[in-house]
N, C-alpha and C positions, 0 to 999 in steps of 0.2 A: 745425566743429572747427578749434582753432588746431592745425598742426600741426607739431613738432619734428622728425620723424625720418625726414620723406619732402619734397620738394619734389611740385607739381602745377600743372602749367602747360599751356593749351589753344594751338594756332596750327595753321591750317588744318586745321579739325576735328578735331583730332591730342591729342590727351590726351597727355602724358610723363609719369608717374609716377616717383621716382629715389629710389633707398633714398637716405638722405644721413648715415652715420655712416661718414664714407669712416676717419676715426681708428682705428676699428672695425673697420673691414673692412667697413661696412655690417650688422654682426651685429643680428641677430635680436630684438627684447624682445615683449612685451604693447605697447607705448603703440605700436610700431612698424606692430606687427597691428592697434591699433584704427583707427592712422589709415590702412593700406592699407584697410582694408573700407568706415572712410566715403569713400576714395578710389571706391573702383568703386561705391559708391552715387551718390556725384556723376558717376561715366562716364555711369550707366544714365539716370539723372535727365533729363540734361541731353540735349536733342535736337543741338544744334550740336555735340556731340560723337559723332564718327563713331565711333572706334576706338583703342585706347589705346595707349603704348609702355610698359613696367618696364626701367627700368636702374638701374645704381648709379653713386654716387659715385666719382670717383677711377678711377685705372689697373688697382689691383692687384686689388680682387674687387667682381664682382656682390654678395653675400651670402656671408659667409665661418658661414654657420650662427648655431644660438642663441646666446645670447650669454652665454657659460661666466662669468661674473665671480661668479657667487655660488660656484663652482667645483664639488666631489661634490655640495653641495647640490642642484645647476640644475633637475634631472628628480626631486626628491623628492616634489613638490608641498609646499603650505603647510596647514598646520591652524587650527583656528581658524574664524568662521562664515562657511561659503560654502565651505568647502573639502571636498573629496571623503573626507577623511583624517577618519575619525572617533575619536572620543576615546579610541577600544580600541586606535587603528592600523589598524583594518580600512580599506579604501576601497569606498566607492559608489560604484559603477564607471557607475551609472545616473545619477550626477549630469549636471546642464548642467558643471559647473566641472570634469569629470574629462574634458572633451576636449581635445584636444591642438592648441595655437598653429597650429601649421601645417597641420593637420586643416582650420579654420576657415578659413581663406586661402582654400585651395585649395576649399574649397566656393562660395564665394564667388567666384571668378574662372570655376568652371566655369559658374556662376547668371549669368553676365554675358549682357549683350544687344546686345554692340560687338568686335568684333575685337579680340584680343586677344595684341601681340606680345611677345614678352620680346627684351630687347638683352641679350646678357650681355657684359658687356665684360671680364671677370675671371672667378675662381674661383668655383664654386655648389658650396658642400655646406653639406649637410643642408638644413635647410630652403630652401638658398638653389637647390637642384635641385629639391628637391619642388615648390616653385611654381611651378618651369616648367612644370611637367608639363601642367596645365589650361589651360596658354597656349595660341591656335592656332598660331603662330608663334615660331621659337626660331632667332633668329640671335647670332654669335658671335664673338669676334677670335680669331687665332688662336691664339692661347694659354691659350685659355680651357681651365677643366678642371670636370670633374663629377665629384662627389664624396656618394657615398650609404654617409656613413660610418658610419653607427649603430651596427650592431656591435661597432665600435673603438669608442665610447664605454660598451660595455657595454648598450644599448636595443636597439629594433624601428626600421625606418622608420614615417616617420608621412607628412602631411597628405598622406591619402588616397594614398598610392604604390602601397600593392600593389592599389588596383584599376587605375591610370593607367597605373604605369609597365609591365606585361605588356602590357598593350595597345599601348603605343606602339612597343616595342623588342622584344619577346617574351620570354614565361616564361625561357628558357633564357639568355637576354642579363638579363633583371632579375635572375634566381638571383646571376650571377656578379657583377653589380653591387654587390649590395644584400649575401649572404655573404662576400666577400672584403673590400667598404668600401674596393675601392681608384680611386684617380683618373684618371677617364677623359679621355682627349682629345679638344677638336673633332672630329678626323677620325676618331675613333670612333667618336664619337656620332653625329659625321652620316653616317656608313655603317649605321648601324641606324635610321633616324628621330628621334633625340632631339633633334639639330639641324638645323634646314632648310636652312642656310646659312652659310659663314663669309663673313666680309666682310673684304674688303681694309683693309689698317691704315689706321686714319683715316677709316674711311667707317661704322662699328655703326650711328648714328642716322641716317646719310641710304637708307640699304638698310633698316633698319628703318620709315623714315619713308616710301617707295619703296614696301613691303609696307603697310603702311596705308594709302598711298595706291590702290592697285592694287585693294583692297578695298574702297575706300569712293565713290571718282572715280566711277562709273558706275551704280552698284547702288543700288536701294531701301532703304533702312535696316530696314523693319520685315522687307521679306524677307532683309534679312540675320542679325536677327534670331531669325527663326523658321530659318533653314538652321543658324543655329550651334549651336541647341539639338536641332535634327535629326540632326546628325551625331553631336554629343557624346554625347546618351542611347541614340542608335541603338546605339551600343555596348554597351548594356545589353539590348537586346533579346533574346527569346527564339526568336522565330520570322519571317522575311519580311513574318508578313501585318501584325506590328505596326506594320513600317514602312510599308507600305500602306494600314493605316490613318488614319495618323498626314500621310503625304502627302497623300491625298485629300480628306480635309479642307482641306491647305494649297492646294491647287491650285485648288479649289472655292471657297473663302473670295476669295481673292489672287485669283480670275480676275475675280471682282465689282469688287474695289477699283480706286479712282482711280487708284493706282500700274499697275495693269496695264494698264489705258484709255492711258494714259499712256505708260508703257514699249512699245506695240506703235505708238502715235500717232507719237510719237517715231523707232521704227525706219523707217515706213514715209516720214516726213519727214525722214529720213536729218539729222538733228539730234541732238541730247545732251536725255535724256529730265531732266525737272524735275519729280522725285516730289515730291509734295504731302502725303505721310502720314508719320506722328510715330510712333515707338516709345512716347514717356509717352502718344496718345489713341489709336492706330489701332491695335491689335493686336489678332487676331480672335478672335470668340467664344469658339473652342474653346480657345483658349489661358491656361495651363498645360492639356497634356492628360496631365498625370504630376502624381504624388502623391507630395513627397517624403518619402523615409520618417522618423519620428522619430530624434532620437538618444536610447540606453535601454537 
């Protein structure tokens, strides 16, 4: 995919992905979302790539949200074939076509199999907060602000927030978030978890590049892959033994592999371990050990 509305550039395993309609504020479309998604298809794809960055364009916003230019129209959806809006008015709510832009994103970045940091260098709302969400890492200038304004636009939050954001911040901090729609500071956010870290002015990409390096420098790829998918759904778990389950396998699998021969080789020859396994061939049996559910 030729892409317009994102740059994507690799150096030292380092993936940068950069909203680029800095005119815009980096605002939101469809063409933007399809080329983020084939974006983290080429992160997953590609073995040389350890761990990715997301930032935006410009000073003033990460992602300033969807991108209003069709104005009340924006959230109507369109009619016509393929669209959820059937010819009475009614909506198909079961449609593929009635899910929501940023829904899609954030599914997709949670599906990732590489570290994944967000830089925000500016203002995130709406969309441009929800996609942190699924990021592992969330660092920020300080000036940054969050912004889960939906409300104020008369909608719901979307891409996947009310499962991510309770979790991350807690019920009581999303409530206020997400009902008032008013904008949050760095040092809010990162006094509840939504942000890991501010960065000194002039340093977003080298602390972000710092965090992916600190993730990637030492560690197994495929086991980092399988830990990012273990913590992420572990969150959806019901009960202890499922994570139990779900490790014993990992430990059992992983204990066979070259990378662990390797990684204890390594420790005991007090050297830097040279994993030999690939995320696109080496990843074990049991894996996906989840069933994701349809959307309907």
């Amino acid at each position: 995919m030729t892409y317009e509305q994102i740059t994507f550039s690799v150096s030292e395993r380092i993936a940068t992905i950069t909203l680029a309609r800095p005119d815009k504020l980096n605002a939101y479309t469809i063409r933007m979302m399809e080329e983020l998604l084939d974006a983290f298809d080429r992160v997953d794809r590609d073995d040389e790539i350890g761990a990715v960055i997301v930032t935006g364009a410009g000073a003033r916003a990460f992602c300033a949200g969807a991108d209003l230019e069709m104005g009340a129209a924006t959230f109507e959806g369109t009619s016509g074939p393929g669209s959820p809006i059937r010819a009475d008015g009614s909506i198909d709510y079961a449609s593929e076509s009635a899910r929501d832009y940023g829904g899609r994103l954030s599914l997709r970045i949670f599906a990732c199999l590489k570290p994944v940091i967000g830089a925000i260098n500016g203002a995130a709302v709406g969309i441009g907060a929800t996609m942190l969400l699924p990021m592992d890492f969330r660092i920020a200038v300080p000036g940054a602000r969050l912004g889960f304004v939906f409300v104020r636009r008369g909608i719901v939050p979307e891409g996947c927030s009310a499962w991510f954001l309770p979790r991350i911040v807690g019920v009581a901090k999303a409530l206020d978030w997400t009902m008032t729609g008013r904008l949050v500071s760095a040092d809010e956010a990162m006094a509840v978890g939504a942000i890991n870290e501010i960065a000194p002015e002039g340093e977003l990409l080298a602390r972000a590049r710092a965090q992916a390096l600190a993730c990637i420098g030492q560690s197994a790829p495929v086991s980092i892959a399988l830990t990012r998918q273990m913590m992420w759904r572990g969150l959806g778990m019901a009960h202890p033994m499922e994570a139990h389950r779900v490790e014993s396998r990992g430990v059992l699998a992983r204990g066979r592999s070259a990378d662990a021969r390797e990684g204890v080789t390594a420790f005991i020859e007090k050297r830097e371990a040279r994993f030999p396994e690939t995320v696109s061939h080496d990843m074990p049996d049991y894996f996906p050990w989840w069933q994701d559910p349809a959307y309907g």
